[in-house]
The first five atom37 places (N, CA, C, CB, O) and aatype in JSON, in Angstrom:
{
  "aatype": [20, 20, 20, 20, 20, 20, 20, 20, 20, 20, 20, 20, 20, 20, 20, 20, 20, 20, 20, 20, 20, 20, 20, 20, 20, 20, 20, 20, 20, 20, 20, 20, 20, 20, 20, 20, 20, 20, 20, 20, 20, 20, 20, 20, 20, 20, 20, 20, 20, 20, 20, 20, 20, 20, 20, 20, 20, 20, 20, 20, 20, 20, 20, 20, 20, 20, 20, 20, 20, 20, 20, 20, 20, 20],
  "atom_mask": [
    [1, 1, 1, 1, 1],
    [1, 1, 1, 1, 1],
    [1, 1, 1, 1, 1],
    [1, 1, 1, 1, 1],
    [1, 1, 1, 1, 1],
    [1, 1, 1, 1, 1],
    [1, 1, 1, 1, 1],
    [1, 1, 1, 1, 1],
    [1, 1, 1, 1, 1],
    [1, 1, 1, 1, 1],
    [1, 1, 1, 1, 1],
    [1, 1, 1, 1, 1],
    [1, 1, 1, 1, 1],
    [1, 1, 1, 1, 1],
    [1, 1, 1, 1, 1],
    [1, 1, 1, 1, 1],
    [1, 1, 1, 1, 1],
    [1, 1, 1, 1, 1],
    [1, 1, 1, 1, 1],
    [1, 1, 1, 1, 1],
    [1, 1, 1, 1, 1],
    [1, 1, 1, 1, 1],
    [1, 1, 1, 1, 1],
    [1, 1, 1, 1, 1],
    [1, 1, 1, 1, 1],
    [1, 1, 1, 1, 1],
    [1, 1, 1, 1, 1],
    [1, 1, 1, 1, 1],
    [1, 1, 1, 1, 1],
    [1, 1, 1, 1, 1],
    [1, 1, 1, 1, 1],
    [1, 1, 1, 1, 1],
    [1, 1, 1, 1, 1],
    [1, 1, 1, 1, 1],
    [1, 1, 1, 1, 1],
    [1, 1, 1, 1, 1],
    [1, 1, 1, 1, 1],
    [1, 1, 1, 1, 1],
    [1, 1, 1, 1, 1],
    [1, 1, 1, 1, 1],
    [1, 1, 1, 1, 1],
    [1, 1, 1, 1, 1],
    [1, 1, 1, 1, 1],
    [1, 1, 1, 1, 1],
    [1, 1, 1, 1, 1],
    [1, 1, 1, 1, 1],
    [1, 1, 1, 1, 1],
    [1, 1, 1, 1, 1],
    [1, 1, 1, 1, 1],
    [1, 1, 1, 1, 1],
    [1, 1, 1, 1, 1],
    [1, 1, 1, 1, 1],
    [1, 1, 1, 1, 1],
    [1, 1, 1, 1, 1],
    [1, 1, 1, 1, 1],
    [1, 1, 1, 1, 1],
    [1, 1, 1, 1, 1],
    [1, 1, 1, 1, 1],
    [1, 1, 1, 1, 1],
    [1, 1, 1, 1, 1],
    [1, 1, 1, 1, 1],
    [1, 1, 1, 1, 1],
    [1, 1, 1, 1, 1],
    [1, 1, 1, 1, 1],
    [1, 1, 1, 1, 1],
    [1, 1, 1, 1, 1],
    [1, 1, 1, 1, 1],
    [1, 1, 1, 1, 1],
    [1, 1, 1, 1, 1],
    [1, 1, 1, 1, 1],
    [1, 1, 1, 1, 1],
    [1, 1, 1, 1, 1],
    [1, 1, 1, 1, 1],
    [1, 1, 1, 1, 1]
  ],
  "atom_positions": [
    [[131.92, 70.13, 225.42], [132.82, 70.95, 224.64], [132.79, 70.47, 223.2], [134.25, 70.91, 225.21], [132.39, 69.35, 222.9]],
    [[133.18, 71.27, 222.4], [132.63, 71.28, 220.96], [133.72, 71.7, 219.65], [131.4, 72.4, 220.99], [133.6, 72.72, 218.98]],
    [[135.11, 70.35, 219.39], [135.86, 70.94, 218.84], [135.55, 70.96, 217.85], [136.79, 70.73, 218.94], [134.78, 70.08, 217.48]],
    [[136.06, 72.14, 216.77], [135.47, 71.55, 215.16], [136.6, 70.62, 214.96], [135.34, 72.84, 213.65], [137.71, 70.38, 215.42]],
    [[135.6, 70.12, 213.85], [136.53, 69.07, 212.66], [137.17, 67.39, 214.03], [138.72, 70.57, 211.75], [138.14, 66.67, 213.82]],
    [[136.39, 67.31, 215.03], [136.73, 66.12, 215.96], [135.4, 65.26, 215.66], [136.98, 66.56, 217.74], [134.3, 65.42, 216.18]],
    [[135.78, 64.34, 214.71], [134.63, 63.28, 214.35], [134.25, 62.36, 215.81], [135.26, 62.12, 212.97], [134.94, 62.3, 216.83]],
    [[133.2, 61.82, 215.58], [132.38, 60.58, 217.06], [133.33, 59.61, 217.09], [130.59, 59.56, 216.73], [133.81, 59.32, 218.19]],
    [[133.81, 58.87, 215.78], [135.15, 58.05, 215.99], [135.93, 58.09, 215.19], [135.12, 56.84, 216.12], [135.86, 58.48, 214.03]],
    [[137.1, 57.53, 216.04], [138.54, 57.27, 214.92], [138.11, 56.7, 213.84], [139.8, 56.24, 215.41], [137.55, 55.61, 213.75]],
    [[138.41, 57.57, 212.86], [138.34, 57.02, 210.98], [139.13, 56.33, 210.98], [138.63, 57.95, 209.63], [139.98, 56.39, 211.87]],
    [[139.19, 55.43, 210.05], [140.35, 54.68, 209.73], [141.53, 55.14, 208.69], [139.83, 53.51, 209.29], [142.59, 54.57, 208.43]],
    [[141.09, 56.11, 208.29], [141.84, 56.94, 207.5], [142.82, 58.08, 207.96], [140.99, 57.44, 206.79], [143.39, 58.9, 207.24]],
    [[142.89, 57.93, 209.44], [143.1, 59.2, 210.39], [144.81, 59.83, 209.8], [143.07, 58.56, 212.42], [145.37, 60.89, 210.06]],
    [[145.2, 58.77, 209.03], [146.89, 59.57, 208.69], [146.68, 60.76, 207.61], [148.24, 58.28, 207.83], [147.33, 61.8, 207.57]],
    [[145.48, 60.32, 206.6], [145.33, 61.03, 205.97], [144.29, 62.52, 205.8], [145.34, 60.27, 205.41], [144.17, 63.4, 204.95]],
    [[143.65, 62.21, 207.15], [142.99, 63.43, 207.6], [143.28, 64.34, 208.38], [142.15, 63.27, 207.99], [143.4, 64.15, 209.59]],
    [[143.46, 65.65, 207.72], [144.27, 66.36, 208.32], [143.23, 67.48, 209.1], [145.35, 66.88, 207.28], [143.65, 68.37, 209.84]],
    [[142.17, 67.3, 208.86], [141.0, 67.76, 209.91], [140.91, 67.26, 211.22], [139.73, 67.46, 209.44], [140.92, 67.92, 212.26]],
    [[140.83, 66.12, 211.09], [140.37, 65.3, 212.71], [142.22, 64.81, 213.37], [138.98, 63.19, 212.25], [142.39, 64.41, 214.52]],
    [[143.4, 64.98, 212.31], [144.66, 64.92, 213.24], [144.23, 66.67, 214.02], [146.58, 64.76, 212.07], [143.77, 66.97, 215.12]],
    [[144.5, 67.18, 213.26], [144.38, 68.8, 214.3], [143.42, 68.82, 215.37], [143.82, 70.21, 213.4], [143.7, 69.2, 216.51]],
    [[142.02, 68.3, 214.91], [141.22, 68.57, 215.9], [141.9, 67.52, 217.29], [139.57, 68.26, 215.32], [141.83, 67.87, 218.47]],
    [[142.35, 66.6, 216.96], [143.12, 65.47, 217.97], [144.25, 66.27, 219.15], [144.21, 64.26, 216.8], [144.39, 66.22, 220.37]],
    [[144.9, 67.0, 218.02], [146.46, 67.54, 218.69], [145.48, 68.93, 219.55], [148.15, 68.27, 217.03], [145.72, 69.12, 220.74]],
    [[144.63, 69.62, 218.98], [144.33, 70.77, 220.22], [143.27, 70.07, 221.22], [143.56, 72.39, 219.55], [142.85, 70.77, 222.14]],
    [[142.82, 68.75, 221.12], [142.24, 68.0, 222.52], [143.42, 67.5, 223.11], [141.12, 66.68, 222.31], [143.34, 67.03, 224.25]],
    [[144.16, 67.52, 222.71], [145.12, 66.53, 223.32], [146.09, 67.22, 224.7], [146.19, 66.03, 221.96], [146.35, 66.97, 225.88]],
    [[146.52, 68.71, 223.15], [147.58, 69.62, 223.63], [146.74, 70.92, 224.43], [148.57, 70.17, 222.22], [147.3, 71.27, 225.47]],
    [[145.61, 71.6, 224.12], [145.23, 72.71, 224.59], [144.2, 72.64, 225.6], [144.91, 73.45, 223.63], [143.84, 73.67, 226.16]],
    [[143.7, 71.52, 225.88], [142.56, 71.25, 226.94], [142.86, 70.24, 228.12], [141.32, 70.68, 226.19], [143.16, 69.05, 228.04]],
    [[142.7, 71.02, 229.22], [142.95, 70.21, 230.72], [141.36, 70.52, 231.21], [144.47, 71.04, 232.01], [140.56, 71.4, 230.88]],
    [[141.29, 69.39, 232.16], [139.81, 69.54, 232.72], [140.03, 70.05, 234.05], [138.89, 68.13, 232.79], [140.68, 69.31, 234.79]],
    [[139.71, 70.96, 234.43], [139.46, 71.54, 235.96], [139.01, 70.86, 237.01], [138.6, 72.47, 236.0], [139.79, 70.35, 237.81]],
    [[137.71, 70.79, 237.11], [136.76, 70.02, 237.88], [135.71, 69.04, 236.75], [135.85, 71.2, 238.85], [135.27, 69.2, 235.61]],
    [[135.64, 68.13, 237.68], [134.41, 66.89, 236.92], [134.59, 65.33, 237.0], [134.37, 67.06, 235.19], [135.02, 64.89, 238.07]],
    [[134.35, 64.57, 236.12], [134.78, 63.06, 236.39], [135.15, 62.48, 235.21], [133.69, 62.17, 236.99], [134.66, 62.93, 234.18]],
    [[136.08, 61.41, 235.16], [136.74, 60.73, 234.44], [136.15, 59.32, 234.35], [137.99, 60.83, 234.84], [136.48, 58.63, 235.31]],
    [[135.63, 58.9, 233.74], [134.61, 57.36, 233.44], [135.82, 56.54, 232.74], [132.9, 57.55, 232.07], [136.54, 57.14, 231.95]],
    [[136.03, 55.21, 233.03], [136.84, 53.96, 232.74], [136.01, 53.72, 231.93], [137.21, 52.86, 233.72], [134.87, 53.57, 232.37]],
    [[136.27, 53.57, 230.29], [135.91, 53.03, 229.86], [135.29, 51.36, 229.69], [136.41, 53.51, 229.57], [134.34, 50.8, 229.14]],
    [[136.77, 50.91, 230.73], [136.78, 49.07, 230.5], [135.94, 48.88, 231.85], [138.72, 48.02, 230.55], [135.23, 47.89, 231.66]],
    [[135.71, 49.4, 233.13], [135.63, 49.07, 234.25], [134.43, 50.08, 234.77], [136.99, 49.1, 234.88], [133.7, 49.78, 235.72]],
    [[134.34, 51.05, 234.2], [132.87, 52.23, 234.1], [133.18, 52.59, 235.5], [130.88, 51.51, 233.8], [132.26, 53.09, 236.16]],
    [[134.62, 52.37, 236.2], [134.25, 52.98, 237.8], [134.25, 55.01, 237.4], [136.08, 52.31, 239.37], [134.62, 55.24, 236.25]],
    [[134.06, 55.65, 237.82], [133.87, 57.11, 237.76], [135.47, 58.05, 239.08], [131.74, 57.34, 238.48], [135.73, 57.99, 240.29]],
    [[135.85, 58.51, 238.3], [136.89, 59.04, 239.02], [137.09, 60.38, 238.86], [137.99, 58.43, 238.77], [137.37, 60.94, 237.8]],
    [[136.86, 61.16, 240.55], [136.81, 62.61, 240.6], [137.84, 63.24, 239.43], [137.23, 63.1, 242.16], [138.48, 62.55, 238.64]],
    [[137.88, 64.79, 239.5], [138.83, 65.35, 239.29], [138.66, 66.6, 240.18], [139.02, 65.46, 237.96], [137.6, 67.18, 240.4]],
    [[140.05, 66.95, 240.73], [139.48, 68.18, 241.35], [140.78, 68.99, 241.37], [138.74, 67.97, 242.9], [141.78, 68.49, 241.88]],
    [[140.81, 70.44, 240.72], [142.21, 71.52, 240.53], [142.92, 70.6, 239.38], [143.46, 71.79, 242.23], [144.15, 70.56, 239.38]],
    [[142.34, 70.0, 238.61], [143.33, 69.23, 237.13], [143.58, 68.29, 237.64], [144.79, 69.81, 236.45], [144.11, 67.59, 236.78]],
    [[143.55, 67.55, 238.9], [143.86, 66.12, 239.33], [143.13, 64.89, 239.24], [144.03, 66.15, 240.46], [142.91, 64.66, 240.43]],
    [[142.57, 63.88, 238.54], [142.23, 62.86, 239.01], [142.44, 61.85, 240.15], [142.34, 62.54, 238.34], [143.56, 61.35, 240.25]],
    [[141.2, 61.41, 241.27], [141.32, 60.79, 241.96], [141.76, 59.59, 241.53], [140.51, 60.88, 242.51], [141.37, 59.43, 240.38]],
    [[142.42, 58.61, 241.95], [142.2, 56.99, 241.18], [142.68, 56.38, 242.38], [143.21, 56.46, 239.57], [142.85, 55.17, 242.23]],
    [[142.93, 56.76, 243.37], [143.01, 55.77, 244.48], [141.64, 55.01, 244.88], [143.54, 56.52, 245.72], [140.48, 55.42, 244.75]],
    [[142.12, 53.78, 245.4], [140.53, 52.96, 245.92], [140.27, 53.17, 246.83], [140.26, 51.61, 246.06], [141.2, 53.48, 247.57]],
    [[138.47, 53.16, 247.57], [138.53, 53.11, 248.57], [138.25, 51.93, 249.12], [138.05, 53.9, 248.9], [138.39, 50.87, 248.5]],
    [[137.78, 52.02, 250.44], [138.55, 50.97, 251.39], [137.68, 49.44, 251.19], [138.49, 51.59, 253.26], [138.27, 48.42, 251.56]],
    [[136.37, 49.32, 250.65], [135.96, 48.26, 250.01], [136.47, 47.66, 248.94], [135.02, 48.43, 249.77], [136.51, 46.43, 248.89]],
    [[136.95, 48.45, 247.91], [137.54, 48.16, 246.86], [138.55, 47.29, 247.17], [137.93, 49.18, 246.23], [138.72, 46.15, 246.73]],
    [[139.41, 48.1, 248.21], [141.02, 47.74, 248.67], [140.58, 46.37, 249.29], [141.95, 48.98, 249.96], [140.84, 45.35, 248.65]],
    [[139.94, 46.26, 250.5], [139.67, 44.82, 250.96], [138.95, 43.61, 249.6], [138.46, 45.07, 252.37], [138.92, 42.4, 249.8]],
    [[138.52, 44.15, 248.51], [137.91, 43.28, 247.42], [139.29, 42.87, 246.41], [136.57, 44.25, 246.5], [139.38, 41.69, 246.07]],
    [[140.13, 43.63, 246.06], [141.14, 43.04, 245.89], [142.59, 42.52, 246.59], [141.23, 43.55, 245.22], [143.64, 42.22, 246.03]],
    [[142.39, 42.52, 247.46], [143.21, 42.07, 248.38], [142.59, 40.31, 248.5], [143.1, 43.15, 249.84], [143.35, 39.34, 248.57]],
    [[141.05, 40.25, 248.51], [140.51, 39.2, 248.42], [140.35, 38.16, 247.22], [139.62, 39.53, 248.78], [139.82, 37.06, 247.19]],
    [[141.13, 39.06, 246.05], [140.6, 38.3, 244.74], [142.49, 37.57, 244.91], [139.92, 39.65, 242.84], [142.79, 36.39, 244.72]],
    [[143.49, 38.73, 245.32], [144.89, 38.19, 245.4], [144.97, 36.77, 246.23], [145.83, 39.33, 246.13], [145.54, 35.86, 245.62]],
    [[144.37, 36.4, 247.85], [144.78, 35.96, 248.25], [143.72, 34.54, 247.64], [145.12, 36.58, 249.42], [144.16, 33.41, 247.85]],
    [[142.94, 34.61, 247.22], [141.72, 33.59, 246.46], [142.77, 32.99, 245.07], [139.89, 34.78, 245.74], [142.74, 31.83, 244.64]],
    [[143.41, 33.8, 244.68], [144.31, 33.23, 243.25], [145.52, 32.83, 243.85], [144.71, 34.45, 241.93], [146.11, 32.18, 242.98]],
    [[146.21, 32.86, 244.88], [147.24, 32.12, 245.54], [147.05, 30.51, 246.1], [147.54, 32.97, 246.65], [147.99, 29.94, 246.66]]
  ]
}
């Protein structure tokens, strides 16, 4: 998708740009995603979306891998 006036990154100037605040407020305010996936930036795991919902529950390896990191730090 292709908003105008939505620069690759936050300027540092962003209070005073009143191009890339707008283009910000109609990504922010006018666009929901339907179907597709949501990427973690910090953790890169990939999380469905499906009818506007994101998945983010773990599954059941995950769940036994932290359950294992909890009882390893006790």
């Amino acid at each position: 998708m292709d908003i105008a006036g939505l620069p690759d990154q936050l300027p540092e100037n962003i209070q005073e740009n009143t191009v890339a605040l707008q283009a910000l407020h109609r990504l922010l305010v006018n666009v929901s995603i339907k179907e597709g996936d949501l990427e973690c930036s910090n953790c890169k795991r990939v999380y469905s979306i499906k009818n506007g919902i994101p998945n983010m529950t773990l599954n059941e390896s995950e769940l036994e891998q932290k359950k294992k990191l909890r009882k390893d730090i006790q």
